[in-house]
C-alpha positions as a Markdown table, in Angstrom:
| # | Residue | x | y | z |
|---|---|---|---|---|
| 1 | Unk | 87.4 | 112.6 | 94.6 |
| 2 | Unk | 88.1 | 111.2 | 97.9 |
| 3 | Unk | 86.3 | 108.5 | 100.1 |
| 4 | Unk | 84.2 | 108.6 | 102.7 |
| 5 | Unk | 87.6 | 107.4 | 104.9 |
| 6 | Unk | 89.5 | 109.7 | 102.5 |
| 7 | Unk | 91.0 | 107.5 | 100.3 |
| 8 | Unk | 92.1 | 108.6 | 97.0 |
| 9 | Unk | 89.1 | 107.6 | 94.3 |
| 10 | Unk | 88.9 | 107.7 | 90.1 |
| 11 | Unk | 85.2 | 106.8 | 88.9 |
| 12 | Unk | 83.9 | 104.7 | 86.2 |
| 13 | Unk | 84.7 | 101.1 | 87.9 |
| 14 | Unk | 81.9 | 98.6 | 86.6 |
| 15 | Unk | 81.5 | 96.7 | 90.2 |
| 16 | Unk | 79.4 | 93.6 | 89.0 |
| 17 | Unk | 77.0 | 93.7 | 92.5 |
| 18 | Unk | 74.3 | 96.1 | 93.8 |
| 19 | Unk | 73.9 | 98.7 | 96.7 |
| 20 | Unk | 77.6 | 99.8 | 96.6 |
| 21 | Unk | 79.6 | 102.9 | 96.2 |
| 22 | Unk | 82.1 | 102.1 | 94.0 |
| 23 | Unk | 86.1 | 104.3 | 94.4 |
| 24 | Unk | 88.5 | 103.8 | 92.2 |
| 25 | Unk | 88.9 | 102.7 | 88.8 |
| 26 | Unk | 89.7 | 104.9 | 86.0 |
| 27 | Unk | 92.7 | 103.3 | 83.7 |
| 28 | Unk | 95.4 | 106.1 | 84.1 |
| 29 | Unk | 94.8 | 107.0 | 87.5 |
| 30 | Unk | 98.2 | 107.5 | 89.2 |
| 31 | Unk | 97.9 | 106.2 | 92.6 |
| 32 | Unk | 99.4 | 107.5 | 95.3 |
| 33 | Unk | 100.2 | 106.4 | 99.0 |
| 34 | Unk | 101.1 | 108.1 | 102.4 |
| 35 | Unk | 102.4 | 107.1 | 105.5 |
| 36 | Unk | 104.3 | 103.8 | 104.5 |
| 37 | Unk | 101.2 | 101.5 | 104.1 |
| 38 | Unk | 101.8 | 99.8 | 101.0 |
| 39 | Unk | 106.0 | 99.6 | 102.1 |
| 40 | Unk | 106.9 | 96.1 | 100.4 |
| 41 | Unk | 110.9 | 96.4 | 102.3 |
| 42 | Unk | 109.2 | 93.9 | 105.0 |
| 43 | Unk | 106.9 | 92.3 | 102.8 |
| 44 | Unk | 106.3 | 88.6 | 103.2 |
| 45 | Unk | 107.3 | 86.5 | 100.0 |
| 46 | Unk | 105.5 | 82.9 | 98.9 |
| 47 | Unk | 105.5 | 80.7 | 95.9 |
| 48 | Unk | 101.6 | 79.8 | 94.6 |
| 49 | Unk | 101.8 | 75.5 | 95.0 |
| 50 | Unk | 99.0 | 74.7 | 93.4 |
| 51 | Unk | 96.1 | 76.1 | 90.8 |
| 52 | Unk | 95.9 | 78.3 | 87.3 |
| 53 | Unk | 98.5 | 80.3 | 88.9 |
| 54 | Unk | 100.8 | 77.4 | 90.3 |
| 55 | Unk | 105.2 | 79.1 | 90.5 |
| 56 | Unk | 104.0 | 82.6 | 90.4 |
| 57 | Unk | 105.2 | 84.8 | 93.2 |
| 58 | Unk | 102.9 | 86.2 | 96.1 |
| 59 | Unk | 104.0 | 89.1 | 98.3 |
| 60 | Unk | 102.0 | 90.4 | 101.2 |
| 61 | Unk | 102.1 | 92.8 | 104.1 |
| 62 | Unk | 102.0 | 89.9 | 106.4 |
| 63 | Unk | 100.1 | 86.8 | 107.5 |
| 64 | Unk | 98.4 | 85.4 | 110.4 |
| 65 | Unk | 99.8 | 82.1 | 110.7 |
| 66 | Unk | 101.4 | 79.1 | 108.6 |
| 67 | Unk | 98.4 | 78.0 | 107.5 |
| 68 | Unk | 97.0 | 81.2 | 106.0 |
| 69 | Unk | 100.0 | 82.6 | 103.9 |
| 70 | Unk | 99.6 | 84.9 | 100.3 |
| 71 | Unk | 99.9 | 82.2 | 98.3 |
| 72 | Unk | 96.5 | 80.4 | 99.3 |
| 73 | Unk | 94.1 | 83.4 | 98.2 |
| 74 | Unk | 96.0 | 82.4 | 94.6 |
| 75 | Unk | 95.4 | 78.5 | 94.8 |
| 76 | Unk | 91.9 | 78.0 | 93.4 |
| 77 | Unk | 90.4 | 76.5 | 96.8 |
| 78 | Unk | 88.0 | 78.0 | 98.8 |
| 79 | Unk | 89.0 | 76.4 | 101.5 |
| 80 | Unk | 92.0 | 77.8 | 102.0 |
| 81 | Unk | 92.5 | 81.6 | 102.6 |
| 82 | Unk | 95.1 | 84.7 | 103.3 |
| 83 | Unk | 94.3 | 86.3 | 107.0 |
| 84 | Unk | 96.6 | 89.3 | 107.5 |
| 85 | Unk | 97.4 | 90.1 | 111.2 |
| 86 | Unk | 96.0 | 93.5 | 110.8 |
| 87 | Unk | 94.7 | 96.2 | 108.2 |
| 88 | Unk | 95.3 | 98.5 | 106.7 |
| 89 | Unk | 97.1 | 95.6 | 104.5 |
| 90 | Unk | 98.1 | 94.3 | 100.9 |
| 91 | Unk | 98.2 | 91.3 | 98.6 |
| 92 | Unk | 100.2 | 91.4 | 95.3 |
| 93 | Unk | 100.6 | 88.7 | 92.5 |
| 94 | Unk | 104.0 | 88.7 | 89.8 |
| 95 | Unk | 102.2 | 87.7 | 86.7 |
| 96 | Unk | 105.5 | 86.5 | 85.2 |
| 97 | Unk | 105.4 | 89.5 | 82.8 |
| 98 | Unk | 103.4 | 92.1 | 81.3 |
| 99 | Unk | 99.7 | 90.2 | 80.8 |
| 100 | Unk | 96.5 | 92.6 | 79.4 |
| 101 | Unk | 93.9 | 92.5 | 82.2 |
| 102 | Unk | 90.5 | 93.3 | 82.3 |
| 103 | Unk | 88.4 | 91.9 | 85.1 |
| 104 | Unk | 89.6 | 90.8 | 88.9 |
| 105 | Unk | 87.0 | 88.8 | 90.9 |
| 106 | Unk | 87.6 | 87.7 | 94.8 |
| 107 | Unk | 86.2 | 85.4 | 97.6 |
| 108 | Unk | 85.6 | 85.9 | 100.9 |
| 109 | Unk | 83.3 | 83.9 | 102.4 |
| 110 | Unk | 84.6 | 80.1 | 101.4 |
| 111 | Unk | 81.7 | 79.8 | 99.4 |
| 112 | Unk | 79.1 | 79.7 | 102.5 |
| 113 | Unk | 77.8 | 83.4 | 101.6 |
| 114 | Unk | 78.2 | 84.8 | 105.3 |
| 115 | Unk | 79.9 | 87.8 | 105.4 |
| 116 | Unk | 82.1 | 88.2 | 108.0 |
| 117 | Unk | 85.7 | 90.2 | 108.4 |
| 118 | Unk | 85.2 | 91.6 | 104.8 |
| 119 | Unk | 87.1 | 94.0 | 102.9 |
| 120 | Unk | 84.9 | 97.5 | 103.4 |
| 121 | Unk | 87.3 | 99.7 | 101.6 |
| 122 | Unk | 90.1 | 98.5 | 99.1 |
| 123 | Unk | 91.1 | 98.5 | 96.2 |
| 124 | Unk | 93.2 | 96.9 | 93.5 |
| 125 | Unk | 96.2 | 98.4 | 91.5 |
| 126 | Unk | 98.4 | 97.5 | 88.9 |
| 127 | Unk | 102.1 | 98.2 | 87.7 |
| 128 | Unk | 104.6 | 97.2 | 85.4 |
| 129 | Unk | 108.0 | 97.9 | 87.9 |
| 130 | Unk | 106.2 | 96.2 | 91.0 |
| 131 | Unk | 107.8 | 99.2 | 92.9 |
| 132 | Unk | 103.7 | 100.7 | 93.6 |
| 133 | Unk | 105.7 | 104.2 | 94.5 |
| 134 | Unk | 103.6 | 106.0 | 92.7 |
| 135 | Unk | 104.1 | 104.7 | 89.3 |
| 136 | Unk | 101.0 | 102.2 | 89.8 |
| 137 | Unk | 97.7 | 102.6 | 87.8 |
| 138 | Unk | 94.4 | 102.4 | 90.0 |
| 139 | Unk | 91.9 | 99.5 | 88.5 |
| 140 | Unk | 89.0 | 99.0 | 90.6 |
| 141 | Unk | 88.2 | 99.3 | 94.2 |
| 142 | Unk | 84.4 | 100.0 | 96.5 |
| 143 | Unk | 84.3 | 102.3 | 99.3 |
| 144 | Unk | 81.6 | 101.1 | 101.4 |
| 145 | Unk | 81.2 | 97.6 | 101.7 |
| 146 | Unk | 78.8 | 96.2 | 104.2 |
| 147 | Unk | 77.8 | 92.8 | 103.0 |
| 148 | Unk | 79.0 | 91.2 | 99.9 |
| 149 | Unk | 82.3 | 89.0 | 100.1 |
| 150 | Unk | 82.0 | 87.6 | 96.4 |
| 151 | Unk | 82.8 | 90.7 | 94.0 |
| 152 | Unk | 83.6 | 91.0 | 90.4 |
| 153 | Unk | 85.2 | 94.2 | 89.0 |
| 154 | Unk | 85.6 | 94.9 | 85.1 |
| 155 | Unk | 87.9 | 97.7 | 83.9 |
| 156 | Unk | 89.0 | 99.1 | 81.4 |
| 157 | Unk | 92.1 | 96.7 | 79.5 |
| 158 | Unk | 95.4 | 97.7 | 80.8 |
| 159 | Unk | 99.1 | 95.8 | 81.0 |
| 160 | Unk | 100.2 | 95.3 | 84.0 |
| 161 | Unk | 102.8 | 92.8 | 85.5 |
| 162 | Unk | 102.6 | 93.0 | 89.3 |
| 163 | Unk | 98.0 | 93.7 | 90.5 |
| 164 | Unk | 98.0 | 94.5 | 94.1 |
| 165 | Unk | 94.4 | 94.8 | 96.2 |
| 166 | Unk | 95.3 | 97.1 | 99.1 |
| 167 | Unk | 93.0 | 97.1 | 102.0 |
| 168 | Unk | 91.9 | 100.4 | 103.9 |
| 169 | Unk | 89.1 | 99.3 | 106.6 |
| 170 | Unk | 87.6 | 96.0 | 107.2 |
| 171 | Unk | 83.6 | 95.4 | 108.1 |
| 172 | Unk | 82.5 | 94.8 | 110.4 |
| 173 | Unk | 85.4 | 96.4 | 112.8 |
| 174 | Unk | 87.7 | 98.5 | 110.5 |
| 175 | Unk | 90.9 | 97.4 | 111.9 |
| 176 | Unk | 89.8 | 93.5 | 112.0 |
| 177 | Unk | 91.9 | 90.9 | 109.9 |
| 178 | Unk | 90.2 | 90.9 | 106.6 |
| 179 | Unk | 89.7 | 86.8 | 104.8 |
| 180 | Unk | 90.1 | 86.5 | 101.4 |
| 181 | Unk | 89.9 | 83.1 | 100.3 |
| 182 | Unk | 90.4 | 83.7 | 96.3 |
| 183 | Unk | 91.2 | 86.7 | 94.1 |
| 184 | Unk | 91.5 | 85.6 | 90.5 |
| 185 | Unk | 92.9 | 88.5 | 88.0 |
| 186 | Unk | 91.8 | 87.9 | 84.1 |
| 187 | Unk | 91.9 | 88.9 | 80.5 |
| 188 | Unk | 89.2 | 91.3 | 79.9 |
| 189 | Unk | 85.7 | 89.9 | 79.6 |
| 190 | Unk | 85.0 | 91.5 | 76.2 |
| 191 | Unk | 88.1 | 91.3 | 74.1 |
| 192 | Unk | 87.9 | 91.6 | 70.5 |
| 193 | Unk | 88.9 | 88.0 | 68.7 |
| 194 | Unk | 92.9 | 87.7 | 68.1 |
| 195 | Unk | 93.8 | 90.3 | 70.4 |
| 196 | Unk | 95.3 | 90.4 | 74.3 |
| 197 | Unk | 97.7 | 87.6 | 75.8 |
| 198 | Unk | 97.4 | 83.7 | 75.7 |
């Protein structure tokens, strides 16, 4: 199953919004990537400073200026975002080990609802090496979106260290910057009492 841009899909994601076609998310999906992309060699590197997720590592494929770097789409404030220069492009959070995950949600409108320079086709993937060579398992991802830029995505639990969204096209120009302002990665929503990590 490929995408209407001809990404590689997997069904079954559970997108929590409406009027979407939603790519990739089956647990055990090998991902795999052409064309150097995804290449982390040049990959920018920044420490989160503030937030849930405060000394964790960020890595991206690059950033627009000093004031929008990786580490603010990890900070817990809306008011601060990550603006790539270009896309295709990638974010990646180092959980500080293996953590069960189950649901990702992410911003991109600073609260305000207006959706503008959105992610249109992404996705999010997850490994344990942090190499995403082909070893990485896909989680979620939408093909086709037009308007919303405050998205929740439940998946089947997996254990993952490194969770990377990797964006394909943005709306409403496909090559546009996208803004994400927050992308928070969780336990699953619906996990059986005593098990999955504290």
């Amino acid at each position: 199953m490929t995408s209407t841009r001809g990404i590689p899909c997997a069904p079954l994601c559970c997108a929590l919004l409406v009027g979407l076609a939603v790519c990739p998310a089956a647990n055990g999906e090998q991902a795999s990537r052409k064309g150097g992309r995804a290449d982390s060699r040049n990959a920018l590197v920044a420490t989160i400073q503030k937030g849930k997720y405060k000394g964790l590592t960020v890595r991206a494929s690059s950033n627009f200026d000093k004031e929008r770097t990786p580490d603010r789409a990890f900070d817990g404030d809306l008011s601060t975002n990550w603006l790539p220069r270009r896309c295709p492009c990638w974010i990646q959070i180092d959980l500080g080990g293996e953590k069960t995950i189950g649901k990702i949600v992410w911003n991109g409108d600073r609260g305000t609802g207006y959706s503008k320079r959105i992610p249109e086709i992404y996705r999010f993937t997850g490994s344990s090496t942090g190499k995403f060579a082909g070893e990485q398992t896909v989680l979620a991802g939408i093909d086709g979106n037009f308007r919303n830029c405050n998205v929740a995505h439940v998946f089947k639990p997996t254990k993952v260290r490194y969770v990377r969204m990797e964006i394909y096209a943005s709306y409403p120009v496909p090559r546009w910057q996208p803004n994400i302002d927050e992308i928070k990665v969780l336990p699953p929503p619906f996990q059986p009492k005593g098990q999955g990590d504290r």
